[in-house]
C-alpha positions in Angstrom: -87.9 18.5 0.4 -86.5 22.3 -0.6 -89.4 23.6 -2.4 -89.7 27.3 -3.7 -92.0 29.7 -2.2 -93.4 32.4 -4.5 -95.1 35.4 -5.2 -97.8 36.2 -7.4 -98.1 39.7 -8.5 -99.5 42.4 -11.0 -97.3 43.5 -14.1 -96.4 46.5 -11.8 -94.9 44.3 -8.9 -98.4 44.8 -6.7 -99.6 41.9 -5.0 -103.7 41.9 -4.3 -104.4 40.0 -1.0 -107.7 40.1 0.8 -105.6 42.6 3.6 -105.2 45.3 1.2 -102.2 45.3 -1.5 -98.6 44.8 -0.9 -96.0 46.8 -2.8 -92.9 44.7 -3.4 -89.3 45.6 -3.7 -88.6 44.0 -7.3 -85.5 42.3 -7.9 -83.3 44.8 -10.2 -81.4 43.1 -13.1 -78.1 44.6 -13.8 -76.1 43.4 -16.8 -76.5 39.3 -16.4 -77.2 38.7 -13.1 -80.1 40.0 -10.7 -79.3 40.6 -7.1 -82.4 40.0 -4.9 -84.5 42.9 -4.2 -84.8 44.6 -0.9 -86.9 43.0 1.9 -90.3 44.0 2.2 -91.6 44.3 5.3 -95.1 44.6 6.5 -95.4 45.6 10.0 -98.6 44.3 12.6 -99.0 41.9 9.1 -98.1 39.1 7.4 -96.6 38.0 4.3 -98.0 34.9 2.6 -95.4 32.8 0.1 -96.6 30.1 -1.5 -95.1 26.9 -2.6 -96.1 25.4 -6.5 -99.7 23.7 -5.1 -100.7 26.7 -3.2 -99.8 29.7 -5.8 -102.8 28.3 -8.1 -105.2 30.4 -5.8 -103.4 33.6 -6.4 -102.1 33.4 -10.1 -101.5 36.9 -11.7 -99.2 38.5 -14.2 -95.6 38.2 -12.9 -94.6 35.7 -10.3 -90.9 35.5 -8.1 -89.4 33.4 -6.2 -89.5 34.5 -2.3 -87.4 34.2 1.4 -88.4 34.3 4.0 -86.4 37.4 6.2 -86.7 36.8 9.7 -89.2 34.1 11.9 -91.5 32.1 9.2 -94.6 29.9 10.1 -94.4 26.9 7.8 -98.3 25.9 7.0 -97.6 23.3 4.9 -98.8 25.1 1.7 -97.8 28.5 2.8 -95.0 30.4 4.9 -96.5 33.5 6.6 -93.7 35.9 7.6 -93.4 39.7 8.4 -90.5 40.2 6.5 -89.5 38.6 3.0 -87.9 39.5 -0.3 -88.0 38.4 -3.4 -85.3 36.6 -5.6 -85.4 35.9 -8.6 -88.4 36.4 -11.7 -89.5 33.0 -12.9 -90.0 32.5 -16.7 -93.7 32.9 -15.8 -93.2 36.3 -15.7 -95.1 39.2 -18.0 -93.5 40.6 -20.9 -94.9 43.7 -22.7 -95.8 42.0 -26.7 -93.8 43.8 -29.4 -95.8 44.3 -32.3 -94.6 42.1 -35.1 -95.2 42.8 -39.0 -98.0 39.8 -38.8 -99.9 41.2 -35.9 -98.6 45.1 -37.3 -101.5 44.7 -40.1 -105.0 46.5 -40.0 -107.7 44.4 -38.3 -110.0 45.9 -40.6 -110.8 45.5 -44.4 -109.4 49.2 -45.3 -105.8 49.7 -46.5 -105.8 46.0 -47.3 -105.6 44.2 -50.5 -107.9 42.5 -51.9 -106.9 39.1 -53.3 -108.0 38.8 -57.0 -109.7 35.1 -57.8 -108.6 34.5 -61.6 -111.7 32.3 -62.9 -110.3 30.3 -65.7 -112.6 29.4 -68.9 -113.6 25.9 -68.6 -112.4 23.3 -71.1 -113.6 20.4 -72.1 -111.1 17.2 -71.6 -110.3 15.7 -75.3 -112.3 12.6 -76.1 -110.3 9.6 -77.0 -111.5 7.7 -80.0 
């Protein structure tokens, strides 16, 4: 079975471990196609990549797709390397919100319109006869 590994990271491209934080080398779109990024190596550590079951525990604002670069240790779950990079963004990935004209408007009641209610007079239905 050829799963993916990945990598879960801050909008920034940081990933928080409990080691301390890793600073990948982001994969750097130019024009259509985006060439892997450089591999990030973390001597007298590890790098952890994660396949889908596994990156639940470590969630976070962007996530990649990941190689291994060098000798890997498969732990079923995980592949712990000292070298990797990473490949590709998946759709998962953070994207700063544009502000569109709906969510553009004041949150508060100033500046805005007030909506009129027209009350109209009652009237009495005709009586049949």
């Amino acid at each position: 079975m050829n799963e993916h590994l990945s990598v879960a990271t801050r909008a920034d491209g940081v990933e928080t471990t409990a080691s301390g934080e890793i600073a990948w080398n982001l994969p750097a779109a130019s024009g259509e196609t985006t060439p892997p990024g450089e591999p990030t190596p973390v001597p007298g550590g590890e790098l952890v990549l994660r396949r889908s079951v596994a990156l639940l525990d470590a969630l976070d604002e962007r996530i990649f797709f990941a190689e291994p670069m060098g000798r890997a240790d498969d732990t079923g779950d995980t592949v712990r390397t000292a070298s990797a990079r990473l490949t590709a963004e998946t759709a998962w990935g953070w994207r700063p919100r544009r502000a569109s004209p709906r969510t553009a408007r004041p949150t508060s009641s100033a500046g805005r319109r007030r909506r009129r209610t027209v009350r109209r007079p009652a009237t009495s239905s005709p009586r049949r006869g």
